[in-house]
C-alpha positions in Angstrom: 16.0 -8.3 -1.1 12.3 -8.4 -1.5 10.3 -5.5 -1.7 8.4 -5.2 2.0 5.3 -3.2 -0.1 2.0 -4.2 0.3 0.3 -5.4 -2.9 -3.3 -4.5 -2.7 -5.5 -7.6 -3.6 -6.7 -7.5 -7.4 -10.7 -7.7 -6.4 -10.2 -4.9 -4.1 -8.3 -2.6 -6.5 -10.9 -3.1 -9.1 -14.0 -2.7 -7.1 -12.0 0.5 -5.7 -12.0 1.7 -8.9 -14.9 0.8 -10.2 -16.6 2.4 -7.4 -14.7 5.7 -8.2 -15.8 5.9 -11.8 -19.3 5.0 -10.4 -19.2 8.8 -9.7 -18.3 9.8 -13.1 -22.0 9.2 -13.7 -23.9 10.0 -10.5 -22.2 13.0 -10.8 -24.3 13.8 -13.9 -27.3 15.4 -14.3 -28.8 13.5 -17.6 -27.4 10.3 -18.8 -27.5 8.9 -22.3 -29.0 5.0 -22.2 -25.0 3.6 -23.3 -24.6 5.6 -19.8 -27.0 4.3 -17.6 -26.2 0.6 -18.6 -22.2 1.6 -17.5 -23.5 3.4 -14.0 -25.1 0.1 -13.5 -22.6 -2.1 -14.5 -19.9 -0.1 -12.3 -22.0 -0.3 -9.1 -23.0 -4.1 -9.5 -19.4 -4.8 -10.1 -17.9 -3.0 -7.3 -20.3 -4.6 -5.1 -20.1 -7.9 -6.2 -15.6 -7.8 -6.7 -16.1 -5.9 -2.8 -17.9 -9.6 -1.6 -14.8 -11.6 -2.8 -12.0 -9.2 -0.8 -11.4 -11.1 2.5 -11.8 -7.8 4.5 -14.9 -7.4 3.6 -16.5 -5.7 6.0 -20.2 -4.4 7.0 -19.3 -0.7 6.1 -18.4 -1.7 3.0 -21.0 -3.8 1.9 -23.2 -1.1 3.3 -21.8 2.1 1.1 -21.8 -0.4 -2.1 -25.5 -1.2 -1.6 -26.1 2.2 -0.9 -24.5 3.3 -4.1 -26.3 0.6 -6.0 -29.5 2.3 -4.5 -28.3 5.6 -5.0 -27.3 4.6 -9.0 -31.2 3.2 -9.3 -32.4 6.3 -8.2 -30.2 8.3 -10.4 -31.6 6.9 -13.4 -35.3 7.2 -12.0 -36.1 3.1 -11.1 -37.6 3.7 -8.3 -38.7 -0.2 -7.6 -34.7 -1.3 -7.7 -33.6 1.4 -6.0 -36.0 0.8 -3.0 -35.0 -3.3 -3.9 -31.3 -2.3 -2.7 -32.1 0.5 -0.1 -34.2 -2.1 1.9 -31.4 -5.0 1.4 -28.9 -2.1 3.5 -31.3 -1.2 6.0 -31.8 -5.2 6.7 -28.2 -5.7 6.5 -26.5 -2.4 8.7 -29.2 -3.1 11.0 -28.0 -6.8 11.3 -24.8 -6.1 10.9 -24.7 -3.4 13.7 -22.9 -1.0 11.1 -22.5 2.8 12.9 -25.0 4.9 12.3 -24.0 6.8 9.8 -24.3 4.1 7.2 -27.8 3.3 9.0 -29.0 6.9 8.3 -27.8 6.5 4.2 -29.7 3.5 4.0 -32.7 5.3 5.1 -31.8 8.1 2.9 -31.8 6.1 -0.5 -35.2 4.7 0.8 -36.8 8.2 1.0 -35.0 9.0 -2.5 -36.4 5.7 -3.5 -39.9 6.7 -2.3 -39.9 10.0 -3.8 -39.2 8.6 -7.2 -42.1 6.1 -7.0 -44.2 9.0 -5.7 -45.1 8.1 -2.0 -44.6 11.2 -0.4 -45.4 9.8 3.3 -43.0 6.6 3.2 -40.3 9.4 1.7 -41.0 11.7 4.7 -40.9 8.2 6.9 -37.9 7.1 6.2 -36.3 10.8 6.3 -37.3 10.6 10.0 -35.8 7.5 10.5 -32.6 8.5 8.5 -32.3 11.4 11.4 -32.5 9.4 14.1 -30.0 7.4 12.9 -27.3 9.9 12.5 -27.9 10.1 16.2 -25.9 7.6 16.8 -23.0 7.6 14.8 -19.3 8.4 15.4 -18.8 10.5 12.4 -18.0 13.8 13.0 -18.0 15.5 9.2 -22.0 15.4 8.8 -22.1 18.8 6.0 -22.7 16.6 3.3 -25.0 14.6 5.1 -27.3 17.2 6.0 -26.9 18.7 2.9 -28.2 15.5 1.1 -31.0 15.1 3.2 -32.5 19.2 2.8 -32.0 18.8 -1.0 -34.2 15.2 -0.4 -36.3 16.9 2.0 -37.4 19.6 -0.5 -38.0 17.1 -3.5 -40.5 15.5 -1.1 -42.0 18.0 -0.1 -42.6 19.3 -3.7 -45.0 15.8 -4.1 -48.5 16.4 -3.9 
C-alpha cells in the first residue's frame, strides 16, 4: 500500500532551509568576506527557489525580501538593502499582505536609512513601520518592538 505522507516539494524544502541557515550569519556580529558572500548567496537563493514553489504566497515573498534587506544591512550596504526594502513595501502594499509584514518592510527601510546615514528618512519610515503594526493580526509583537527600540536608538545616535 502506498505511503499516504506528504512529500514536501524539493524547491520548498531547499529554500526552507536555506532560509534557516540564513540565520547562521545574521545571527553574527562580524562576518569574514567568505561569510558575507554565503549570507548573500543563502538569502538570494531562498528567495528565488521560494518564487518557483506553487504556494507561493505574498507572506512569503514578503519575509524573503525582507531577509534579503535585512542580510544587506547586516553587512553595511546600505544602497541594496534599501534596493530590497523598497521592492517589499511596493509589493505587501500591493499584495495587501497583513500588516505585520507591512511594518518589517518599513523596518528594513529605516535600518537601510540608518546605514546610509539619513537620520530623518530612518525616523520616517520608523513611523510608518508603527502605523502599520496597527493593523495586523499578529498577536506575539515582543520581538517586534524589541527590533524597532534597538533601531530606534541607532538612529537616534546619527547626528
Amino acid at each position: 500500500m502506498p505511503s499516504k505522507s506528504k512529500t514536501i516539494n524539493p524547491d520548498k524544502k531547499t529554500a526552507m532551509q536555506t532560509f534557516n541557515d540564513a540565520w547562521k550569519y545574521l545571527d553574527k556580529k562580524k562576518l569574514s568576506k567568505e561569510e558575507k558572500i554565503t549570507l548573500l548567496n543563502l538569502v538570494h537563493t531562498s528567495y528565488y527557489l521560494w518564487q518557483q514553489v506553487p504556494e507561493c504566497n505574498a507572506t512569503n515573498t514578503s519575509i524573503s525580501l525582507w531577509q534579503i534587506s535585512k542580510a544587506y544591512a547586516h553587512i553595511g550596504d546600505g544602497t541594496c538593502a534599501l534596493l530590497f526594502a523598497v521592492q517589499n513595501i511596493k509589493h505587501s502594499k500591493t499584495k495587501k499582505t497583513d500588516g505585520f509584514y507591512i511594518a518589517y518592510a518599513y523596518e528594513s527601510a529605516a535600518r537601510a536609512y540608518w546605514i546610509l546615514k539619513e537620520k530623518k528618512k530612518a525616523e520616517i519610515n520608523i513611523k510608518y513601520a508603527m502605523n502599520a503594526i496597527k493593523h495586523t493580526k499578529e498577536t506575539h509583537l515582543e520581538t517586534y518592538f524589541k527590533d524597532i527600540e534597538e533601531l530606534k536608538i541607532k538612529i537616534n545616535s546619527l547626528k
